[in-house]
N, C-alpha and C positions, 0 to 999 in steps of 0.2 A: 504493500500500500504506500509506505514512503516512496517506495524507488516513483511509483504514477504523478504523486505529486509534485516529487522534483521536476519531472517533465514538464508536466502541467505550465508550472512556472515560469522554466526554461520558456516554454513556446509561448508564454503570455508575455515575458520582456523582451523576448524579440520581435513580436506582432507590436506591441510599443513603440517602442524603438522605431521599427519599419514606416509608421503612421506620424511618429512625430517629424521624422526627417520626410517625408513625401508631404505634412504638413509645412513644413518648412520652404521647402521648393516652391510649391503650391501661392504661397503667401508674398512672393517675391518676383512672379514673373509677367505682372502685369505692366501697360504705357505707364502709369501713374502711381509711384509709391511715394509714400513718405517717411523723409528725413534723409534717405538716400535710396542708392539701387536696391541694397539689399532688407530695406527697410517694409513695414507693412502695405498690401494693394490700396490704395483711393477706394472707398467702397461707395456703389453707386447709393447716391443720396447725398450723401458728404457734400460741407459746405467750402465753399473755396474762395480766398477773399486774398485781397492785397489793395494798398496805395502804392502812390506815387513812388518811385524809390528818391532815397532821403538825395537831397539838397538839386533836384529836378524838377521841373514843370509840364504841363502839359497844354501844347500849345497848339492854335490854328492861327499859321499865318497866310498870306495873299500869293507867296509863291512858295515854293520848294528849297530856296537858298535866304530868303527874305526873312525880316523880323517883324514885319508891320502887321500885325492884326493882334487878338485873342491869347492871351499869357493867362493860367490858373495854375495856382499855386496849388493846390490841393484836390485828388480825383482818388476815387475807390471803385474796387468794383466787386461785388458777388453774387457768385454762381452754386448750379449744384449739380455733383456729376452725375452723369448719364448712362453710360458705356464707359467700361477701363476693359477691354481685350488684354489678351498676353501680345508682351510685347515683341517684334515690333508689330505694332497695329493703331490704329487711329482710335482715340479715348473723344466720349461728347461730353459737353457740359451743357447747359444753359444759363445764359447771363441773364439774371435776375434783376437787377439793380446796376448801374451807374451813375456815379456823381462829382460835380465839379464844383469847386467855390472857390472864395479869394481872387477870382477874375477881374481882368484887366485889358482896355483896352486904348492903343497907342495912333490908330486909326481917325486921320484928321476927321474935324469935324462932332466927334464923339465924345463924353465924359465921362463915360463907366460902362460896367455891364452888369444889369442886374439878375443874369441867369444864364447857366448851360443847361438844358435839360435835354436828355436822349428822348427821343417816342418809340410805340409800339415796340417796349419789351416784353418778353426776355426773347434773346434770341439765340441762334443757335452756335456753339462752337465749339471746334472740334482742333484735334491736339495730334500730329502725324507724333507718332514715336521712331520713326526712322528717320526722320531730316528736322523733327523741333517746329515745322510750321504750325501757329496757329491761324484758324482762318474763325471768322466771325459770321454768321447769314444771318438774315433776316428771319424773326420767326411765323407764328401763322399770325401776329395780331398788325404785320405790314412789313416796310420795309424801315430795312433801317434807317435813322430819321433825327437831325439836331437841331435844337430849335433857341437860337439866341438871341436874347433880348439887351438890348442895348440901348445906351440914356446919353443923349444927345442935347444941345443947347435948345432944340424946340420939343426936345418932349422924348419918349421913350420908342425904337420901332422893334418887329421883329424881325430877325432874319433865319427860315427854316432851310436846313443841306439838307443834302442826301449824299452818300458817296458813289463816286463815276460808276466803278466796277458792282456795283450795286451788293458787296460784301468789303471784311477788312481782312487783312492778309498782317499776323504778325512772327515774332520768331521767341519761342522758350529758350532760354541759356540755364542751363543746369550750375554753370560756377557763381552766378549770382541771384539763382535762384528767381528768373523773371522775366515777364515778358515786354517784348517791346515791338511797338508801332510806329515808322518813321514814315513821315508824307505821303499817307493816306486822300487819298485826293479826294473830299467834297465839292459839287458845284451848288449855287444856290437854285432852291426851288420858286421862294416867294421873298420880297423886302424891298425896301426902297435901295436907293442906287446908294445910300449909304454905305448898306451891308455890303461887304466882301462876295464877287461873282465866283472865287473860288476863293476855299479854305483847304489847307493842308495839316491835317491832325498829325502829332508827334507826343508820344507818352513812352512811359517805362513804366510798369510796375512791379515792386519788387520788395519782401519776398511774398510770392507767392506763396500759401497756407494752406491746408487743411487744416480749417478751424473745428472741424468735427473730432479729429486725432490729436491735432493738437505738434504741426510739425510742419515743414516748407514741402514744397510740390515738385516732386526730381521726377525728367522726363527718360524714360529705358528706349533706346533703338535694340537694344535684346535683350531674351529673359539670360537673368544671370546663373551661372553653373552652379548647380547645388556645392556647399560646399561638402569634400571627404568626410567619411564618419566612419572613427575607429569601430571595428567588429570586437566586442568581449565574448572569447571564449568560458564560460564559467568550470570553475575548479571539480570536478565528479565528487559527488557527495561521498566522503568514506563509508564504506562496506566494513560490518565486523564478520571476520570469519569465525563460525563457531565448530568446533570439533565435538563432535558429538560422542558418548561416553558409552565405554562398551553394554552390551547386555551384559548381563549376569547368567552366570554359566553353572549351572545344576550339577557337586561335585557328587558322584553314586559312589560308596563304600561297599563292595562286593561280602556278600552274606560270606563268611567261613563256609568250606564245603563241611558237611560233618567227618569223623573220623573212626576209623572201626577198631573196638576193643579186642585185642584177639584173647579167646578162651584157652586154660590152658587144657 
């Protein structure tokens, strides 16, 4: 009965063992983990959030090399993921929320700005894990859409974009943990001749978080190699050898024959 149990055991630490490290693999080979590669998957639901990264802006200026338009000092964004595939695969999110404040605007004519606001969120985006592209689309509630209000010496007007390519196109960097969007081309839909006919968006934001885990957002172009796992051999339980004790052997004392008296 011992000897069954030792087995038993035996085969239950190594079926452990087996599950933990294929738990392990498992946990590690999706686009999106955090803290690092070999850190836990993005689980879909999860919220993902970042600003600005520290001492940048985010800005719409009138050209692509130009400074004159729209400067905000402060922009945030979150989303919740969708889809996290093994990697390499393309991971969804949806952008929930965007916002911008501390805006500013350098554009004759004008004396502030009293809003950026995105329309018809959340939209759609999605995360190549083999090349770090991220791209942005519109979701079902329209297209993507910004709409800025701006305060001028006669009064306030608005100015609504839309971007050309009618999505954003940005890029993940895993060594600073964040994404970034350089001159993104809007043209205007509606405003007076005030507004800028084209805006060019430029942001960073960094780090990127899974604020659900509680860790930055590292993008995998592969799932990583599990790593080696020593095998324990276990020691064979000792065996007592027992010698078993002779029978006992039945000693017979032979009767005397009798003996004849001889007569004389």
């Amino acid at each position: 009965m011992r000897k069954y149990r030792y087995l038993a055991t035996v085969a239950g630490g190594a079926l452990c063992a087996t599950l933990l490290a294929s738990a392990a693999f498992a946990d590690s080979d999706a686009v999106l983990t955090v803290g690092g590669p070999d850190g836990p998957n993005a689980a879909v639901g999860d919220t993902v959030t970042a600003s600005l990264a520290s001492g940048t802006t985010a800005t719409f200026y009138s050209t692509a090399t130009g400074t004159s338009g729209v400067n905000c000092t402060s922009s945030s964004f979150s989303s919740t993921v969708t889809a996290n595939p093994p990697a390499p695969g393309v991971a969804g999110q949806t952008i929930d929320a965007q916002t911008f404040a501390g805006c500013s605007s350098n554009v004759l004519g004008t004396t502030g700005v009293r809003g950026v606001t995105l329309n018809n969120l959340g939209y759609q985006a999605t995360v190549d894990g083999a090349t770090g592209a991220v791209t942005v689309a519109p979701g079902s509630a329209g297209p993507i859409q910004a709409t800025v209000v701006i305060s001028t010496i006669l009064g306030s007007i608005t100015c609504v974009y839309q971007p050309v390519a009618g999505s954003l196109t940005g890029t993940a960097d895993n060594a600073t943990n964040s994404i970034s969007f350089v001159n993104q081309q809007f043209n205007k839909i509606t405003g007076s001749a005030l507004c800028l006919s084209t805006a060019y968006w430029t942001a960073t934001y960094a780090p990127v978080t899974d604020t659900t885990q509680g860790g930055a957002i590292h993008v995998n172009a592969t799932a990583p190699e599990p790593e080696p796992t020593e095998t324990v051999t276990p020691d064979p339980e000792p065996t007592a050898t027992v010698t078993p004790d002779p029978e006992p052997t039945a000693t017979v004392t032979p009767e005397p024959e009798p003996t004849e008296t001889p007569t004389a």
